[in-house]
C-alpha positions in Angstrom: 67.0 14.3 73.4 63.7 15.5 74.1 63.9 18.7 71.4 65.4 16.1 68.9 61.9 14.1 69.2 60.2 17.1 69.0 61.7 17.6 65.4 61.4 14.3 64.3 57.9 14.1 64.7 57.3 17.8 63.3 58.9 16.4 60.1 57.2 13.7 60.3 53.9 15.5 60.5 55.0 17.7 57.5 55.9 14.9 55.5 52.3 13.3 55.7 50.6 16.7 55.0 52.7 16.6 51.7 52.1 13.8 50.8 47.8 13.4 51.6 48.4 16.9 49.3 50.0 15.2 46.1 47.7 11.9 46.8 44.7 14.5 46.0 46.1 16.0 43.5 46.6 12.8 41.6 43.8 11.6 41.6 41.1 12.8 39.9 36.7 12.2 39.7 35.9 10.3 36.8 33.9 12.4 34.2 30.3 12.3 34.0 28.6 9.5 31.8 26.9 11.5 28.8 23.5 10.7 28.0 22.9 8.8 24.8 21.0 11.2 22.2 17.5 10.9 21.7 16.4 10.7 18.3 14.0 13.4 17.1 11.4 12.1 14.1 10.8 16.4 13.0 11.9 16.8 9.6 11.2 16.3 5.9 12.3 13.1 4.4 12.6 10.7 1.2 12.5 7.5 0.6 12.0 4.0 -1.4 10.1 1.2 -1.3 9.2 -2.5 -2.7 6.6 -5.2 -1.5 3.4 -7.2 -2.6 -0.1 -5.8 -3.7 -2.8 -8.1 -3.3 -5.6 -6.8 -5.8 -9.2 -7.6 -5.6 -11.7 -6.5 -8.4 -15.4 -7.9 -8.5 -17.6 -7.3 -11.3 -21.7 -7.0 -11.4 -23.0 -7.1 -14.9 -26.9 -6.4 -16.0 -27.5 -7.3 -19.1 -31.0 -7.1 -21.2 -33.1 -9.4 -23.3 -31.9 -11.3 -26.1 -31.8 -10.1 -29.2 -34.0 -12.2 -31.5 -32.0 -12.6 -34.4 -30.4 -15.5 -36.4 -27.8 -16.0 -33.9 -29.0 -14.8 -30.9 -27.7 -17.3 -28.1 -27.0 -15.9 -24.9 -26.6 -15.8 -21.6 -30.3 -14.4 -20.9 -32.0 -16.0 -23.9 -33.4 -19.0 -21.7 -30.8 -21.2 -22.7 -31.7 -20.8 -26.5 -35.5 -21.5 -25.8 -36.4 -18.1 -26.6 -36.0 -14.5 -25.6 -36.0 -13.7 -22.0 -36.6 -9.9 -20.0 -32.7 -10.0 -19.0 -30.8 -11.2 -16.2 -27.8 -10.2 -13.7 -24.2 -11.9 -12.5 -20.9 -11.1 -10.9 -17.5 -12.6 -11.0 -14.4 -12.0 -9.3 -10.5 -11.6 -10.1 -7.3 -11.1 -8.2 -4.7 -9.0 -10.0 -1.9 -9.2 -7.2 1.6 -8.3 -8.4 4.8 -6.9 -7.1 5.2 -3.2 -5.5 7.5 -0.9 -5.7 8.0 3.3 -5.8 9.2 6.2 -3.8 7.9 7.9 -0.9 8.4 11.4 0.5 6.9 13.3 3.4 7.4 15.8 6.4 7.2 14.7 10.7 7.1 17.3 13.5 7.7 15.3 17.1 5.8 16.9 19.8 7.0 15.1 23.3 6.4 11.3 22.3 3.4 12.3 19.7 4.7 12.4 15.8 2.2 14.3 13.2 3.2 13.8 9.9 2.0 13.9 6.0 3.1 11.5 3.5 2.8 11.3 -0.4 3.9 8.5 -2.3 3.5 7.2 -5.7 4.2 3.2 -7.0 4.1 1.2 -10.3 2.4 -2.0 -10.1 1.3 -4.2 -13.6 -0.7 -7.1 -13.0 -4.0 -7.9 -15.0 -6.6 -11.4 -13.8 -10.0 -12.3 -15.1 -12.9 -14.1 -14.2 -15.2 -15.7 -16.2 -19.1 -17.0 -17.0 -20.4 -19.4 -18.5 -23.8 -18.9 -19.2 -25.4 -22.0 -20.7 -24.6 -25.4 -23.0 -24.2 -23.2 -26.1 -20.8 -22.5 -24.5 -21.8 -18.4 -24.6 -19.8 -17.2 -21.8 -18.4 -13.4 -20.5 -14.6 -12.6 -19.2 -14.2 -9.7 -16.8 -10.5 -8.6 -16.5 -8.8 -5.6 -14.8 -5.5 -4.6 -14.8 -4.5 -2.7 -11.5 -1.2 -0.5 -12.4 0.2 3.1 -10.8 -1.4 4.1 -7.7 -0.5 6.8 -5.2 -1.6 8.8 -2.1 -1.9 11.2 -0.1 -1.7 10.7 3.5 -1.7 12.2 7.0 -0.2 10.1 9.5 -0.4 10.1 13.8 2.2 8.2 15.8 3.9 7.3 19.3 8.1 7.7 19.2 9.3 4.9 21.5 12.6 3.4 23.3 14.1 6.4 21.6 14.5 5.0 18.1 10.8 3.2 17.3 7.9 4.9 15.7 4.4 3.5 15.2 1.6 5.1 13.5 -1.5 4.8 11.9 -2.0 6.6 8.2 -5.2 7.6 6.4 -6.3 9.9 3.4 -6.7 10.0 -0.6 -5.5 7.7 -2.8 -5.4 7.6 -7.1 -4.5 5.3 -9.3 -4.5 3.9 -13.4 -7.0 1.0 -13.6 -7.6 -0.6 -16.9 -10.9 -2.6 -17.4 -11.7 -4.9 -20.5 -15.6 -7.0 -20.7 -15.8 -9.8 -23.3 -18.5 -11.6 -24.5 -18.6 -14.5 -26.8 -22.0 -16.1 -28.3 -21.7 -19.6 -29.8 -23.8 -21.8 -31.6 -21.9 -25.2 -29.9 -18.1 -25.7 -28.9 -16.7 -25.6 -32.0 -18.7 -22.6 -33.5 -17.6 -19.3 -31.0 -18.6 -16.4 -33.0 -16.4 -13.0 -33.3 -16.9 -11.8 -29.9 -17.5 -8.5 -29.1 -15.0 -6.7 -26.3 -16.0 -3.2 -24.6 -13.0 -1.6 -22.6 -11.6 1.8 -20.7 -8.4 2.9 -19.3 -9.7 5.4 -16.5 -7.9 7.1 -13.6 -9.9 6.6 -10.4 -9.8 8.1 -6.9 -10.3 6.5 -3.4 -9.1 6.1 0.0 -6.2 4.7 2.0 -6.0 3.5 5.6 -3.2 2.0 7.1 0.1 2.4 9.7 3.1 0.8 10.4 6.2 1.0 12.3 10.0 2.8 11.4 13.3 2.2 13.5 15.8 4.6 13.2 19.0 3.3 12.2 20.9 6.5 12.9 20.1 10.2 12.9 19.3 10.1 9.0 18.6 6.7 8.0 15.3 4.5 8.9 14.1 1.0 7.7 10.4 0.3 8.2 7.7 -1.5 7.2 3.5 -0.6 6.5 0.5 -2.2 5.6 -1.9 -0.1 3.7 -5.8 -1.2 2.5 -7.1 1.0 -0.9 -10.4 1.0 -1.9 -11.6 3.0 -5.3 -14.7 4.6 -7.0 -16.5 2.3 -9.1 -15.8 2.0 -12.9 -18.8 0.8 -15.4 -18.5 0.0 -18.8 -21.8 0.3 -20.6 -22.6 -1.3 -24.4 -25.9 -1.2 -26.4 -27.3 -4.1 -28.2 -25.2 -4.3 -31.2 -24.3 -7.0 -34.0 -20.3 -7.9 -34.5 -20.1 -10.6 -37.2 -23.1 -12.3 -37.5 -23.7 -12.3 -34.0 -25.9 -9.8 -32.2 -25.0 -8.7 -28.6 -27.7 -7.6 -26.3 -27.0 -4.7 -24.2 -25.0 -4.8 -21.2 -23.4 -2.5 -18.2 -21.0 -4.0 -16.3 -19.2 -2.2 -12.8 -16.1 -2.9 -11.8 -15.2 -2.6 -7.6 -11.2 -2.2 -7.2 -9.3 -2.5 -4.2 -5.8 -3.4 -2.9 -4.0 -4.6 0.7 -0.5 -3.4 0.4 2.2 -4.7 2.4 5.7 -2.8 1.8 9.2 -2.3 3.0 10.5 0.9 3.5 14.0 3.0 3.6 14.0 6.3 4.1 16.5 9.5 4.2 15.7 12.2 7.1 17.1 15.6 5.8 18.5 17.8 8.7 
């Protein structure tokens, strides 16, 4: 009896070894959770865009005496009580129009810090005018600019954030095709305009750009973003000497024009690995 319990309990003990064996065995640890990727900004990319341009043009025109002459109204002739020594104005104009171009540029991520150089070049065509009216003969001048093309050239300085954010600011040179047109028309009452006499350039100017804005990334090529931008150009005069067209002499005039432009644009862009 006794070497029967003996053997019992020996299998017994056997049987539970086995088994605590095969339990380990079967089950396995779970696999570690892998780390989502962190996106890296470094890399050359390309891109679109489209948005609004608010333009802002004012103009400050000297112009000299009167020219004493059969019809010589005008706006400095003392209201058409005689010749005067000249006299000064300014008006102002808004030529805001739709945005749109392409964008291409090159980011190297150092720890959270981006550095990065864009260029970019849009098509915008939008012209306004503003206008004086000098005295009761109705003699009056219209100042218009056209804002179109523009592009830059741009460094930019940013912060990478919750892995897939970018902000930065932007700064550098910026170019663009402004056209400027000055017309003046002497009358001798309301219903008696004479021919008028228009003066007018199509110049390419340079300036500066300051801005920034902010980029998600959508995945590891594509981003959507948005950026504000503020342009401001060289001035652009357009000089004319005293001069008759028709029968109506002009006296001489120089007029400068002061473009700029707040940008606010959408973005899509392609990161090339």
């Amino acid at each position: 009896m006794r070497k029967l319990l003996v053997g019992v309990a020996f299998s017994l003990g056997v049987c539970l070894i086995q088994f605590a064996s095969a339990a380990d065995m079967s089950v396995k640890a779970p696999p570690p959770i892998a780390a989502a990727p962190v996106f890296n900004w470094t890399g050359f990319y390309g891109g679109v865009n489209v948005g609004y341009s608010g333009g802002r043009t004012t103009t400050d025109t000297t112009q000299g005496p009167a020219v004493v002459g059969q019809y010589a109204t005008g706006p400095c002739d003392n209201n058409g009580a005689g010749p005067a020594t000249g006299c000064s104005f300014s008006t102002s104009s808004h030529p805001n129009s739709v945005i749109g171009g392409v964008q291409a540029g090159y980011n190297y991520q150092a720890g959270a810090m981006v550095y990065g150089i864009e260029v970019d070049f849009d098509w915008r065509d939008r012209s306004d005018s503003g206008i004086t009216v000098f005295n009761g003969f109705y003699d009056n001048q219209v100042d218009s600019s056209n804002q179109r093309w523009v592009g830059t050239v741009r460094g930019r300085l940013g912060y990478a954030f919750a892995n897939n954010w970018l902000a930065y600011l932007s700064g550098g040179l910026a170019y663009g095709d402004l056209r400027h047109t000055v017309t003046q028309t002497f009358c001798t009452g309301a219903a008696n305009c004479r021919v008028p006499r228009i003066v007018s350039d199509d110049t390419t100017k340079i300036g500066w750009a300051i801005g920034g804005g902010i980029d998600y990334a959508l995945n590891r090529n594509w981003s959507v973003g948005v950026e504000y931008l503020y342009i401001g150009f060289e001035s652009d005069t357009i000089s004319a000497s005293a001069a008759t067209v028709g029968p109506t002499l002009y006296p001489a005039i120089s007029s400068t024009f002061h473009d700029s432009s707040q940008i606010a644009r959408g973005r899509l862009n392609y990161k090339f690995n």
